[in-house]
C-alpha positions in Angstrom: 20.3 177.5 -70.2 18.6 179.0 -73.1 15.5 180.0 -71.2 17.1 181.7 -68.3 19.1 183.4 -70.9 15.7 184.1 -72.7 14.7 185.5 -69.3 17.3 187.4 -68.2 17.4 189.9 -71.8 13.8 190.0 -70.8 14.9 192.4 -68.2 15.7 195.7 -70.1 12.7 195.2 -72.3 10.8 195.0 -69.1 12.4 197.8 -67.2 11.8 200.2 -70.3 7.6 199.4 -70.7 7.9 200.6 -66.8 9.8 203.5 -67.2 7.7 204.7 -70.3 4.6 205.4 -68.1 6.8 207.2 -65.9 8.6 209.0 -68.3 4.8 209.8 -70.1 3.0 210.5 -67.0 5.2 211.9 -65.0 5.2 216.1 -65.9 1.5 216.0 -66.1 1.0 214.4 -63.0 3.0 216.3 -61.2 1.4 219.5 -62.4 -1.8 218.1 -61.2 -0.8 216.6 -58.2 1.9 219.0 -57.0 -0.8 220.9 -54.4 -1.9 217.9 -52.9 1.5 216.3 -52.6 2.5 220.1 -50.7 -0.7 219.4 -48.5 -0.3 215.7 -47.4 3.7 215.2 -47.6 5.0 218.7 -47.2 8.5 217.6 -45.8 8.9 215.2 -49.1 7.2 218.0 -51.4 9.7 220.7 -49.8 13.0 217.9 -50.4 11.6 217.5 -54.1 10.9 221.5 -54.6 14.5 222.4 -53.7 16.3 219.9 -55.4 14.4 221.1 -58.3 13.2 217.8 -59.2 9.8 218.8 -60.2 11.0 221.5 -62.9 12.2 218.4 -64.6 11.0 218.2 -68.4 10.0 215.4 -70.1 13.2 215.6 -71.6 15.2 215.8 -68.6 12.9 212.6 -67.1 13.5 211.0 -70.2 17.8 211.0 -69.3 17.8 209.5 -66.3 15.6 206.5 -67.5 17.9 206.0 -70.3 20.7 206.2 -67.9 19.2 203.2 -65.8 18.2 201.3 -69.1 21.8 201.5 -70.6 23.0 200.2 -67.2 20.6 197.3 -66.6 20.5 196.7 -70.2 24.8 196.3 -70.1 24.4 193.8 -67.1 22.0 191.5 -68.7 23.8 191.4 -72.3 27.2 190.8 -70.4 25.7 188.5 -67.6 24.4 186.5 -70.8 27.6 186.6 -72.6 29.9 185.9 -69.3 27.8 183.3 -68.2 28.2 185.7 -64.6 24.5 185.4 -63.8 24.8 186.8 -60.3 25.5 190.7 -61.7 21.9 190.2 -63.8 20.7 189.1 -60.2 21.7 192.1 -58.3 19.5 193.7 -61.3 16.9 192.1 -61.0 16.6 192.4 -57.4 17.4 196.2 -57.3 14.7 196.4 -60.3 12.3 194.3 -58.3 12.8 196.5 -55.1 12.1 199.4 -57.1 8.3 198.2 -58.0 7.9 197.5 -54.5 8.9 201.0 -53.6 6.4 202.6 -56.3 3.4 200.0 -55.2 4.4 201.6 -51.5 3.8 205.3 -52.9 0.5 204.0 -54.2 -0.8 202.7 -51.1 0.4 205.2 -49.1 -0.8 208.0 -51.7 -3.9 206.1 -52.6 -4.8 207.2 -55.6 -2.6 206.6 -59.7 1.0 207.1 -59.1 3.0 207.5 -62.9 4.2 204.3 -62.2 1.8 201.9 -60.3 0.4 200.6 -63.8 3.2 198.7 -65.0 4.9 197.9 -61.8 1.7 195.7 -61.0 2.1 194.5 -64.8 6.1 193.8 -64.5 6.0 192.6 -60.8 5.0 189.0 -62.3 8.0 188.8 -64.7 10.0 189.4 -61.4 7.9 186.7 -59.1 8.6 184.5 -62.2 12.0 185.2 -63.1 13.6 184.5 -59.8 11.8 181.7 -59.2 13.3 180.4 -62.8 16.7 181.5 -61.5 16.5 179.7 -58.7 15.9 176.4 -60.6 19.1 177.0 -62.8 21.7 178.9 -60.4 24.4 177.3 -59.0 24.6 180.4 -55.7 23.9 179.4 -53.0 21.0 181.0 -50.9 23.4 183.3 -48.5 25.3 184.1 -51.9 22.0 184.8 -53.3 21.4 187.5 -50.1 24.7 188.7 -50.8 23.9 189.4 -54.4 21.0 191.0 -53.7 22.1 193.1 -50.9 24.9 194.6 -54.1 21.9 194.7 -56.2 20.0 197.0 -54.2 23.2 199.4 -53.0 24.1 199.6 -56.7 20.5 200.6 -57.4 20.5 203.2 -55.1 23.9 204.8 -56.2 22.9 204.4 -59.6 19.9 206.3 -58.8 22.2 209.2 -58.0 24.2 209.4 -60.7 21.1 209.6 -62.9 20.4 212.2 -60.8 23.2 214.0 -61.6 22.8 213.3 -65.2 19.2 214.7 -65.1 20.6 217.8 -63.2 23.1 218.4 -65.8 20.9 218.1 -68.7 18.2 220.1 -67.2 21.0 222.9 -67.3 21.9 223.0 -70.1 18.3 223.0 -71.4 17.9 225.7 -69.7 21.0 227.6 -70.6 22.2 227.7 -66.9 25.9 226.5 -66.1 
């Protein structure tokens, strides 16, 4: 089991090389790109512009990765300590999802996305570490659906609530209550 384990603590390191290109990238490009994005997807831009999403600093950014980190990164150290290898594989898969999603904006956007860099980079670490899993798990394939299924819905809400973090902390950088 040592190289699943080996694998699985893997998974924050990975997730956090991904979410530094965001994090870096991600107030320049949408300075650059903010125009465009108003031209071509004007019902996402408008969603975006009044949840005040792009006034987000680096800073702000910066919050809701480490949110995510801490939570993936508390799943895989206590998957590996349990020995309950199904919670890191609802991460995995909700992490995996999430690549797919940002190599979706890049196709559909066609030109760099603050993220499409390492999610073609990371995407093999996924390909490889479910196929590893799946030599070592004792799930079975519909409890392995199932798994995934919670990995992705606690994604998503997790999403949120660094949402909410971000909104917070852009606040009180701000001054505003």
């Amino acid at each position: 089991m040592a190289k699943i384990n080996l694998i699985m603590m893997l998974l924050p390191f990975v997730f956090m090389v991904h979410d530094y290109e965001e994090i870096i990238m991600f107030r320049r490009w949408i300075d650059r790109n903010r125009e465009e994005l108003r031209k071509r997807f004007p019902k996402i831009e408008s969603f975006f512009t009044r949840q005040g999403s792009f006034d987000y600093s680096t800073s702000t950014f910066a919050v809701g990765t480490a949110h995510e980190f801490i939570l993936i990164s508390v799943v895989s150290f206590c998957s590996v300590w349990t020995g309950q290898y199904q919670w890191w594989f609802a991460a995995l898969t909700g992490y995996s999802v999430h690549l797919l999603m940002h190599i979706v904006q890049w196709i559909v956007y066609r030109k760099y996305v603050p993220v499409i860099i390492t999610s073609l980079l990371t995407l093999p670490y996924c390909i490889y570490s479910f196929v590893e899993f799946s030599k070592v798990t004792v799930l079975s394939f519909s409890q392995m659906v199932l798994w995934a299924v919670i990995g992705i819905v606690l994604t998503v809400l997790s999403v949120f609530s660094a949402f909410f973090f971000m909104d917070r902390f852009q606040r009180w950088e701000k001054g505003n209550k």
